[in-house]
C-alpha positions in Angstrom: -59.7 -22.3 69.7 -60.9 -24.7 72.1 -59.7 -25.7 75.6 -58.3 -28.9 74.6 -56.6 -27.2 71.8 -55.0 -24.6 74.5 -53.8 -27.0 77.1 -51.6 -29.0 74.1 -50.2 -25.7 73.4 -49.0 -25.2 76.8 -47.5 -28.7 77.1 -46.0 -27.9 74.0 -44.5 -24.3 75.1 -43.7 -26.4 77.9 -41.8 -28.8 76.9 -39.9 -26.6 74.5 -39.0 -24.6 78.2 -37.5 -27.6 79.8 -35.5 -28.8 76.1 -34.0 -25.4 75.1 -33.6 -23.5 78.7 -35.4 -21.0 77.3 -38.9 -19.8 79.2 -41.9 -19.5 76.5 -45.0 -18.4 76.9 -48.2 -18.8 75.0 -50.2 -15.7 75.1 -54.3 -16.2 74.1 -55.8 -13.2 72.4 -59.1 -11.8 72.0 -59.6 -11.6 67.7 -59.6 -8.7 66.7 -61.5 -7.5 63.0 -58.4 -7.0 61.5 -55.6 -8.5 62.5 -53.3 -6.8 60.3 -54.8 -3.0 61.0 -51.8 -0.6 62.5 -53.0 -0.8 66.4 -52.8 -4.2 66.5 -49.3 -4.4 64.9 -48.3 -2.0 67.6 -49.5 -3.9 70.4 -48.0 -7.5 69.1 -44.6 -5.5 68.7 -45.1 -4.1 72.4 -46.0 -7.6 73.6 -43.2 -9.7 72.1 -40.9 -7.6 72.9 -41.5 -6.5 76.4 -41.6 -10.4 77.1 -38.5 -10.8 75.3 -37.1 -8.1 77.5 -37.6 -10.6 80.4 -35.8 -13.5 78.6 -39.7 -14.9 77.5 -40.4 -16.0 74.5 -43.8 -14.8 73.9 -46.1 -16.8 71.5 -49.1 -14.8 70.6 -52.4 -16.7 69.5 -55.4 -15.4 68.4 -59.4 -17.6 69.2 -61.0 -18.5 65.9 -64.0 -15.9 66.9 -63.8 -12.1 67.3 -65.5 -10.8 70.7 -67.2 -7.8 72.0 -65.7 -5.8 75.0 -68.4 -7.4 77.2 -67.3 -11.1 76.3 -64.0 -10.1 76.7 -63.9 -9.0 80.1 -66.3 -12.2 80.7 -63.5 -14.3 79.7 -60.5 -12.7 81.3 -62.7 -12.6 84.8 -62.9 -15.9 84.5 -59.1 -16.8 83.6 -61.2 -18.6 80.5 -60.1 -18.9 76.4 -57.7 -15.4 76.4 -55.0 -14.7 78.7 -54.9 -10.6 78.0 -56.6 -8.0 76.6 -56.2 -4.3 75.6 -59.1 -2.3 77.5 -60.5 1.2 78.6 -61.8 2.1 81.8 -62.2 5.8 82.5 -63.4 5.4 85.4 -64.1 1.9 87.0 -62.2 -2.0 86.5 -63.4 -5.3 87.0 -62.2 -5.7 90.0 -61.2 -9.7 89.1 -59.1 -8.3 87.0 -55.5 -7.1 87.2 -53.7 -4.1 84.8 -50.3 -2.7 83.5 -49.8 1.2 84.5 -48.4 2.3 81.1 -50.9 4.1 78.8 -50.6 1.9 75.1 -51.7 4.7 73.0 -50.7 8.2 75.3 -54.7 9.1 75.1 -54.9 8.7 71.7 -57.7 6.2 71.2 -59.9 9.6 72.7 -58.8 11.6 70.3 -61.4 12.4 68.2 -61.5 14.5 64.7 -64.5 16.7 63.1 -65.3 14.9 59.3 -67.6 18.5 57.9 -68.3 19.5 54.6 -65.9 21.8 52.9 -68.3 24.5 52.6 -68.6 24.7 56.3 -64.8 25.5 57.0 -65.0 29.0 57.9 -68.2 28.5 60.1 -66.0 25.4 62.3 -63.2 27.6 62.6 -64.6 29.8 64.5 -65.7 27.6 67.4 -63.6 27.2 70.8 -65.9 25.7 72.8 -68.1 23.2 74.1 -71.5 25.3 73.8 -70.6 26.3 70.2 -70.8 23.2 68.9 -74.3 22.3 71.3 -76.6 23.4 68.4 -74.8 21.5 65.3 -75.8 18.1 65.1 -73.4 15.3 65.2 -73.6 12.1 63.8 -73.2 8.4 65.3 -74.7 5.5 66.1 -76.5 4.6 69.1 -74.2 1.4 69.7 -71.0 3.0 69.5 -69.5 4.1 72.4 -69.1 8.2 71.1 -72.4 8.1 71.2 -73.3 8.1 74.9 -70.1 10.1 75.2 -71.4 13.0 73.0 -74.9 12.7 74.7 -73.3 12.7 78.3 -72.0 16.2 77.1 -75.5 17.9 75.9 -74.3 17.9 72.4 -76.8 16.8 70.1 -76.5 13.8 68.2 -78.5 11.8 65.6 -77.9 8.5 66.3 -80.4 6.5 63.5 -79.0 6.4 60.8 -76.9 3.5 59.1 -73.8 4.4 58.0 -74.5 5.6 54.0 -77.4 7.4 56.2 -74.6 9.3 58.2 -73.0 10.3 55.1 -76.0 11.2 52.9 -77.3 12.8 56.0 -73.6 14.9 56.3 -73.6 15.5 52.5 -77.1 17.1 52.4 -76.8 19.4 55.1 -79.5 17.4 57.4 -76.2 16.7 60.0 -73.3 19.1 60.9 -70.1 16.7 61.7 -68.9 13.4 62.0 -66.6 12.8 64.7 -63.9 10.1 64.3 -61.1 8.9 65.8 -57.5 10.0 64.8 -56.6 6.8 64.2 -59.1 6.1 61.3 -60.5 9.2 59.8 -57.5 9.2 56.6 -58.5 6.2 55.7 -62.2 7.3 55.8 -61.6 10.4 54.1 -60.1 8.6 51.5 -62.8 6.3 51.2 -65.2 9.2 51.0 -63.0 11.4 48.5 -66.0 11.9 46.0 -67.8 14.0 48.8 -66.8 17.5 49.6 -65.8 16.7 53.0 -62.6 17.5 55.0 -61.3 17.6 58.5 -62.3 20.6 60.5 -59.3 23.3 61.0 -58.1 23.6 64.3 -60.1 22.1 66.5 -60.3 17.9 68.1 -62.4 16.6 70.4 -61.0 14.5 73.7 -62.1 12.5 76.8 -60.7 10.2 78.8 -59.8 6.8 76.8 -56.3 5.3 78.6 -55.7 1.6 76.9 -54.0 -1.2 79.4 -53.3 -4.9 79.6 -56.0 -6.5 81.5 -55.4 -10.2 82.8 -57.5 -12.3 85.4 -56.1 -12.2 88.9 -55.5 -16.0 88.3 -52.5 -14.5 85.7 -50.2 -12.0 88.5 -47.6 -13.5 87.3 -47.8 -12.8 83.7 -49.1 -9.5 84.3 -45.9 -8.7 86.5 -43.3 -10.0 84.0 -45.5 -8.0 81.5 -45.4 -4.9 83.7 -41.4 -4.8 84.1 -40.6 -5.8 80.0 -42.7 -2.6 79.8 -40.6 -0.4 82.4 -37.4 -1.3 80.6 -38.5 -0.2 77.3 -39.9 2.5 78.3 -36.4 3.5 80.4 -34.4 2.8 77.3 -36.5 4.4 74.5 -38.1 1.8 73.3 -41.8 2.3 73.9 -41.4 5.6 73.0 -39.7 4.8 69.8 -42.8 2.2 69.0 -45.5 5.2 69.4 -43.8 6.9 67.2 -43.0 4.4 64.6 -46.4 4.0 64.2 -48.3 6.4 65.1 -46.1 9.8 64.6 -47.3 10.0 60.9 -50.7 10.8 62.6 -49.4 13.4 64.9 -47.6 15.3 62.0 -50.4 15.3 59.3 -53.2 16.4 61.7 -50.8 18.5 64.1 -53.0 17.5 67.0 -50.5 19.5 69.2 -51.4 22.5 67.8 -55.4 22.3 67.7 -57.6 23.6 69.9 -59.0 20.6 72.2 -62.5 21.1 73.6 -62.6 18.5 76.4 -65.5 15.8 76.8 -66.5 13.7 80.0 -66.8 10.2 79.8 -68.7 8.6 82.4 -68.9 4.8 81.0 
């Protein structure tokens, strides 16, 4: 959506304000791949209703173009086409841009699952720890983030293949595992149900990975009426209800509370 596009939407929000009494607010989003997928459901409901929470009327809108994490944070920096964004930073912020303090996913996101062949069940249930899993080989590619992540922890990865080469890689032995995230692997499994592959027993891999709103410094005040919509549903049940609404199915059918976590660094 272009900038001329943007600015008759605010008039329009606007003048919709001054008519009705009632404050709206036109929020410009970052597309996503799928607009539709769980995560993104979740974070629309969080939005809207955190806003409403403040008597706003939020009215989410989404640029014709999907964007990487690295345009994103060039456009929020620069107050330019999106007015927020959900990000991760370990470690280190823009620091022209401003955040919420609630975690949107509890850790989740860095949360990450063994796919192994079903042969190999007895051999990952026996590992606890980080040097156990050293001389197995891990697949990923080099352009994902897990990638560096794995490599950062001396595990040893094989990041060049494509993805059928992953599987064909995972299905003939020449790889060990296949870590993904919590969030995706049933679907992937069940994409992959002619292989012999499951999720390895008892054990998930972690690191650092807490999701916020990010905004340009230009946009306090949005981030501030975000920021207290947020406290009061998280004080009445609300956000808390939300997590599990859509992601509690996920806790249950992996029991993720109950596995034993080997803990990664993440130095991005």
């Amino acid at each position: 959506m272009n900038r001329t596009i943007f600015i008759l939407l605010m008039v329009f929000a606007l003048f919709i304000k001054q008519s009705f009494g009632q404050e709206q607010i036109v929020i410009q989003l970052a597309k996503p791949s799928y607009t539709d997928a769980v995560k993104n459901q979740y974070i629309h409901d969080i939005l809207i209703k955190s806003f409403a929470a403040m008597g706003v009327d939020a009215v989410l809108m989404y640029n014709a173009q999907p964007m990487n994490d690295k345009r994103i944070i060039e456009q929020l920096s620069h107050n330019k086409t999106i007015t927020l964004a959900w990000l991760s930073f370990p470690y280190k912020q823009p620091t022209s841009l401003v955040n919420t303090t609630i975690p949107l996913y509890k850790g989740l996101h860095g949360k990450r699952l063994l796919i192994i062949r079903g042969d190999d069940q007895a051999k990952f249930s026996a590992i606890k720890s980080l040097d156990q899993l050293k001389p197995l080989i891990a697949l990923q590619q080099q352009s994902w983030s897990d990638y560096t992540v794995l490599r950062d922890n001396d595990l040893t990865v094989n990041g060049e293949l494509d993805y059928p080469g992953m599987i064909k890689a995972l299905e003939t032995g020449f790889a060990d595992y296949f870590p993904r995230s919590v969030l995706a692997i049933g679907t992937e499994l069940n994409r992959l149900k002619q292989f012999n592959f499951i999720v390895a027993p008892n054990i998930m891999l972690q690191y650092p990975s807490d999701y916020y709103f990010y905004l340009s410094k230009e946009n306090q005040h949005i981030r501030d009426l975000l920021e207290q919509g947020m406290q009061k549903l998280k004080q009445s049940g609300e956000l808390e209800r939300l997590y599990l609404q859509y992601f509690g199915d996920v806790e249950k059918q992996y029991s993720l509370n109950q596995r034993h976590t080997i803990t990664l660094k993440n130095k991005e």
